[in-house]
C-alpha positions as CSV (number, residue, x, y, z in Angstrom):
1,X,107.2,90.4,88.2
2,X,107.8,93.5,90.1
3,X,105.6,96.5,90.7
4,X,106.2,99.9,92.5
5,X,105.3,103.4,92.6
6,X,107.6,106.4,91.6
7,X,106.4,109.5,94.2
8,X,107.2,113.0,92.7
9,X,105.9,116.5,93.3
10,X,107.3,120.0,94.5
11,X,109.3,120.8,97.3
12,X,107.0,120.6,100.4
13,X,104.0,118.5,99.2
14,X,104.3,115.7,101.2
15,X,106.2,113.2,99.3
16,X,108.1,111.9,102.2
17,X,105.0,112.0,104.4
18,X,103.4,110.3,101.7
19,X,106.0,107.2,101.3
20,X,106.0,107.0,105.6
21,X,102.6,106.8,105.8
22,X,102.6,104.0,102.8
23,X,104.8,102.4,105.1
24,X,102.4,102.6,108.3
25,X,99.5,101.4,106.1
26,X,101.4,98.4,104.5
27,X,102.7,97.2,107.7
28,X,99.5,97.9,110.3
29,X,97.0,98.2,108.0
30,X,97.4,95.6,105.1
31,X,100.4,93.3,104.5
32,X,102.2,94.2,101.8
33,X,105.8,93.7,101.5
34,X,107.4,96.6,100.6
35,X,110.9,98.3,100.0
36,X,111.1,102.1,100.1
37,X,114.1,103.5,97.5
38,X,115.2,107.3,98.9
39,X,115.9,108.6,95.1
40,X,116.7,112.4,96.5
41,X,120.1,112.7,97.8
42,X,119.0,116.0,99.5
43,X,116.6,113.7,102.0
44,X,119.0,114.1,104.9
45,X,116.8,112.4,107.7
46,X,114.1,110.0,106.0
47,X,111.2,109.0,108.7
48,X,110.4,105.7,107.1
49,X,113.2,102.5,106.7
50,X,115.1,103.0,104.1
51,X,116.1,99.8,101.9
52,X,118.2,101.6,99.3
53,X,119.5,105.2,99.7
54,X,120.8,107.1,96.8
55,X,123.2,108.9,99.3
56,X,125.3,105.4,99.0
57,X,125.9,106.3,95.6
58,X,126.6,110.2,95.6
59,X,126.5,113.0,98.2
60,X,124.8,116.1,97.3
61,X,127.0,118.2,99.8
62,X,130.1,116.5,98.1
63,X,128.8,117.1,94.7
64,X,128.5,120.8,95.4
65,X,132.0,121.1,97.2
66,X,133.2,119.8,94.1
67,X,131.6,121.2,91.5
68,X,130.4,124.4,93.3
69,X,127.3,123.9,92.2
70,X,123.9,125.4,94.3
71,X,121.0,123.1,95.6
72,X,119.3,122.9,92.4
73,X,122.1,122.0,90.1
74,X,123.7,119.4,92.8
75,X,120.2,117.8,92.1
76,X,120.5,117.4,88.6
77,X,124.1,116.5,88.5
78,X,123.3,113.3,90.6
79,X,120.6,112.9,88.7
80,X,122.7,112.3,85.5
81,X,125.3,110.4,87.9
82,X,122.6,108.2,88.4
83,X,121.7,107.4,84.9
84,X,125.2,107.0,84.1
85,X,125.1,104.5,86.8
86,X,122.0,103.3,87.0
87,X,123.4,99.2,87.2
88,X,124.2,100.3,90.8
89,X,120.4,100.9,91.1
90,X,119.9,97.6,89.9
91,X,122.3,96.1,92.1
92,X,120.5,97.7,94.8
93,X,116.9,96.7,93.6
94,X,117.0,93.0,92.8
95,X,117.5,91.8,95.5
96,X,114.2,93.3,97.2
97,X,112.3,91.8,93.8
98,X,113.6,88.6,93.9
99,X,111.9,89.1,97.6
100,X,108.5,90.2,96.2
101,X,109.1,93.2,97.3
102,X,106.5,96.6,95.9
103,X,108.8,99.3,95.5
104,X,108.4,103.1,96.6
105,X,111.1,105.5,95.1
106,X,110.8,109.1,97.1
107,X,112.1,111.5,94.0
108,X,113.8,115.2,94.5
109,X,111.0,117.4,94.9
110,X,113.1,120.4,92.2
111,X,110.1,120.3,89.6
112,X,112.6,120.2,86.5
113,X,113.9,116.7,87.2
114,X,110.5,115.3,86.3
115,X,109.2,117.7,84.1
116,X,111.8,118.5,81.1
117,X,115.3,117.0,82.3
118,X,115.7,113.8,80.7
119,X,118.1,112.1,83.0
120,X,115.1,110.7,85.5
121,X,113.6,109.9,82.5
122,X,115.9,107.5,81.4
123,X,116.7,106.0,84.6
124,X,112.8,105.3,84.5
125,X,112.5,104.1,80.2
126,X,115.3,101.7,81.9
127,X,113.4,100.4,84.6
128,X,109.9,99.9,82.8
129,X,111.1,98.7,79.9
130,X,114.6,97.1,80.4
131,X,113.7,95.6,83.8
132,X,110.3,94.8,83.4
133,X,109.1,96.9,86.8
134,X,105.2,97.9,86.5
135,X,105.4,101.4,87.5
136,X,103.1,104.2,88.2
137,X,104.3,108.0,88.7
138,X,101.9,109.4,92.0
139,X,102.3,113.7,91.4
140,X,101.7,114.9,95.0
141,X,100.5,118.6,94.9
142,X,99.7,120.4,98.1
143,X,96.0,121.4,98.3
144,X,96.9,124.9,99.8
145,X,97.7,125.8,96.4
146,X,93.9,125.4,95.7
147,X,93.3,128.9,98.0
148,X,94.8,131.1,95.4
149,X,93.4,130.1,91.9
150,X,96.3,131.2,90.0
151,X,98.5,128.6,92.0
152,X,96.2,125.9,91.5
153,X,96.5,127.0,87.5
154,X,100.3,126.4,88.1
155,X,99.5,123.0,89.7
156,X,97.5,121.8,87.3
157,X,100.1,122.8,84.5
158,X,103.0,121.3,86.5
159,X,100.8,117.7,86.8
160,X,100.1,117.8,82.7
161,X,103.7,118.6,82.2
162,X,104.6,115.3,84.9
163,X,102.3,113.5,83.2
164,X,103.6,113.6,79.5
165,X,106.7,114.0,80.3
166,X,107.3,110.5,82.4
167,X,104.8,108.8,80.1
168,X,104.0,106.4,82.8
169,X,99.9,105.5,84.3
170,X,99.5,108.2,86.4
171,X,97.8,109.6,89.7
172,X,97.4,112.8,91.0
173,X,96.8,114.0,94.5
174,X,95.9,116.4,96.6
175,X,97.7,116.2,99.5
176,X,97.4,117.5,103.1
177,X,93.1,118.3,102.2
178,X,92.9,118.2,106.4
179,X,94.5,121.0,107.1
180,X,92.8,122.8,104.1
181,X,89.6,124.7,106.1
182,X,92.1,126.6,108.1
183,X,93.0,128.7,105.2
184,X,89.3,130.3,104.9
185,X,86.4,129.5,102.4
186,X,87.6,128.1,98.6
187,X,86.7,129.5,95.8
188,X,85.5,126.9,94.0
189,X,83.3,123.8,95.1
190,X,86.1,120.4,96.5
191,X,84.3,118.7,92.9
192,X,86.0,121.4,90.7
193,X,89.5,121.0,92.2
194,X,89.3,117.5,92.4
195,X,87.9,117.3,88.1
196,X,89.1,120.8,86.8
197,X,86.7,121.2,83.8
198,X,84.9,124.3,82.5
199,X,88.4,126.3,82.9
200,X,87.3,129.3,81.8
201,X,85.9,129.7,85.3
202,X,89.3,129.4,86.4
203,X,90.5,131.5,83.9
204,X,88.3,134.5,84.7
205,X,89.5,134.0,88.7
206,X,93.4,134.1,87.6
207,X,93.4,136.6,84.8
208,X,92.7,139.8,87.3
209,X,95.7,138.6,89.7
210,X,98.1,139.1,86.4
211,X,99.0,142.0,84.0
212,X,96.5,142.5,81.1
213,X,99.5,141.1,79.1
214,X,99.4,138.0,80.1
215,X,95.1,137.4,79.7
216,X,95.4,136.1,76.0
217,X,97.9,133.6,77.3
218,X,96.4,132.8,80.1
219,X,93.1,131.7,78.0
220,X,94.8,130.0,75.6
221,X,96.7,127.6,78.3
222,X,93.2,127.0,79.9
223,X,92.4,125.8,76.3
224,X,95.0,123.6,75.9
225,X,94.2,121.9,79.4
226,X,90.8,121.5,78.7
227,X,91.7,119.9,75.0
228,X,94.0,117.6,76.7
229,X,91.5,116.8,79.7
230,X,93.4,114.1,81.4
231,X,94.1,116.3,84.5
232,X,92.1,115.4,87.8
233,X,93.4,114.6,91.3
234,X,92.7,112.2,93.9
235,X,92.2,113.5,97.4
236,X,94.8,112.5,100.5
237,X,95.0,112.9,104.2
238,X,98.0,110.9,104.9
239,X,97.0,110.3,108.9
240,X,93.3,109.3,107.0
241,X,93.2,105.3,106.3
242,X,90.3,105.6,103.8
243,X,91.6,108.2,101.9
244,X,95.0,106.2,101.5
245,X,93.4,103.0,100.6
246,X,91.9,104.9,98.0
247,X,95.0,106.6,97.0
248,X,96.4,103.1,97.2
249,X,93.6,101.6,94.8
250,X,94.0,104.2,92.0
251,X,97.8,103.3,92.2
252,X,97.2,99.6,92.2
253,X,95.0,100.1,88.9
254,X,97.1,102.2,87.2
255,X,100.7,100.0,87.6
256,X,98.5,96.5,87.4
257,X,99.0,95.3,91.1
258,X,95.5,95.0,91.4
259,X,95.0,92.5,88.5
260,X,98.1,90.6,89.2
261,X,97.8,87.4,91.4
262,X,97.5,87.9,94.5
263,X,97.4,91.6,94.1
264,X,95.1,93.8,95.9
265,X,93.4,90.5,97.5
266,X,95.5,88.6,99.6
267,X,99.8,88.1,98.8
268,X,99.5,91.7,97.7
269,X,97.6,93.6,100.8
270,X,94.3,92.5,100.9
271,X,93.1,96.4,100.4
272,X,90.1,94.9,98.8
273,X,88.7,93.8,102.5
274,X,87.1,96.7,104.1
275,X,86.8,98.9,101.2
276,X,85.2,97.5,99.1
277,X,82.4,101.3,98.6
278,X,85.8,103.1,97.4
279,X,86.0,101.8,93.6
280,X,82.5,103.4,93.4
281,X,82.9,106.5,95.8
282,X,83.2,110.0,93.7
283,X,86.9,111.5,95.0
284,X,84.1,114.1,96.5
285,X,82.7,111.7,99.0
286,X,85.9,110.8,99.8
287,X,87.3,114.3,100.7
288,X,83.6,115.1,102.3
289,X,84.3,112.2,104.7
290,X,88.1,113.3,105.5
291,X,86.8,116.8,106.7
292,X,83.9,115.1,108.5
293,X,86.5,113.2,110.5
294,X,88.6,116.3,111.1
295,X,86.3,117.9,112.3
296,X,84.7,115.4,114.8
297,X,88.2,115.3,116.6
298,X,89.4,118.6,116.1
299,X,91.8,120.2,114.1
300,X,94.9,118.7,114.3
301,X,98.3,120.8,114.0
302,X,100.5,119.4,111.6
303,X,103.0,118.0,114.6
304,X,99.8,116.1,115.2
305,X,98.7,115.1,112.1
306,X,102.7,113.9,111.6
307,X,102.3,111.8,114.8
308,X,99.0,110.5,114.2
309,X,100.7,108.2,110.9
310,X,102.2,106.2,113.5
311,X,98.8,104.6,114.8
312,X,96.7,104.5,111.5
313,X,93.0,102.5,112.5
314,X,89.6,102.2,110.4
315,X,86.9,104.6,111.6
């Protein structure tokens, strides 16, 4: 039985980051064994060990010498060259499940490949349900978003879209919440980011950024987030062990690794030992503690922070 994690999100949220530092944390931090799939063909230079890389299959710079296509359609062409040749995928794949492997696929970041285009979507259905992989989709959305409200409104509309659209258990994080003080005072409280609810709030911070045309609108997709209600976001520091274990949790719940044997106690990481507060810490605490920590050492630049993910230790 094979489980993994599909990690998708904009351009520049971390995704990447995100899959090295799973790396650093399953090899120093907790055994896992793990196998890390590079699903965007545009990911010239990935920083963790690649076991399976799209570009074996198709070349975004051929495909848009060919087909003079830009960036953004090269991506979706080899995105429906992969679904019509997704059995090279599972060529690729089983052998690293018959090794008891948990897969990581690092998706294109281009938002409509996992929000409306149906080709990723398939290549997924196929996987879950032909294949039998336990999946979970992680939506990575960077937390600088959260210093303009109207951007966080986009975020949050982007992550419902994600969600119903890959119909898979999902989690959603905020990524990079370290480096979020240096951008000034919020405008709501972490809590609010972190459980959007009582959107009107939020409604009443975005509508005087617009034109008055778009206020009716702007209410009415506030309603329809709040009727849904199923948005909230887990907090990450990637360079932060405790908020990736807890990252790492919510994933474990939502694909079953945690209840599977061995999972989440032993032959599957043994992320249970050491944390065992985080099933009953509020994503608050959790993002309280991060910026504690940052600022105890310092703020880091982001060369630093991508340096620190090398050395990950409990603190």
């Amino acid at each position: 039985m094979a489980y993994g994690q599909l990690v998708v999100g904009p351009p520049g949220s971390g995704k990447t980051t995100y899959c090295h530092g799973l790396e650093q944390f399953f090899t120093q931090v907790s055994s896992r064994p793990h196998a890390i799939i590079n699903l965007d063909p545009a990911n010239d230079s990935p920083r963790y060990t690649c076991a399976v890389d799209i570009k074996d299959l198709v070349s975004l710079e051929k495909v848009q010498e060919e087909t003079e296509l830009g960036p953004n359609g090269g991506l979706v062409f080899s995105m429906e060259y992969l679904e019509e040749n997704v059995d090279w995928l599972k060529n690729a794949i089983d052998p690293l499940i018959k090794e008891g492997k948990y897969l990581i696929f690092d998706l294109p970041g281009q938002v409509e490949i996992f929000t409306c285009h149906t080709s990723l979507l398939h290549v997924i259905q196929t996987m879950s349900t032909t294949w039998g992989i336990h999946l979970a989709s992680v939506q990575l959305v960077d937390s600088h978003l959260c210093t303009e409200p109207s951007k966080y409104f986009s975020s949050i509309l982007v992550s419902l879209s994600t969600m119903l659209h890959l119909g898979l258990p999902h989690v959603n994080v905020l990524s990079k919440v370290d480096m979020l003080e240096q951008f000034g005072e919020l405008d709501f409280q972490p809590r609010y980011f972190l459980k959007p609810d009582s959107l009107d709030q939020l409604a009443d911070a975005v509508i005087p950024t617009m034109h008055p045309k778009f206020s009716k609108a702007t209410r009415e997709l506030c309603g329809l987030l709040e009727d849904y209600s199923i948005v909230s976001f887990a907090p990450l520091a990637v360079e932060d062990v405790e908020s990736m274990a807890y990252v790492i949790k919510l994933v474990d719940k939502s694909n079953g690794f945690a209840y599977a044997k061995g999972g989440g106690s032993g032959g599957g990481g043994g992320l249970l030992e050491g944390y065992s507060t985080i099933d009953t810490d509020e994503p608050e605490d959790i993002w309280a503690r991060i910026q504690e920590r940052v600022n105890k050492r310092g703020r880091q630049s982001p060369e630093a922070v991508n340096e620190s993910i090398h050395q990950p230790t409990h603190e």
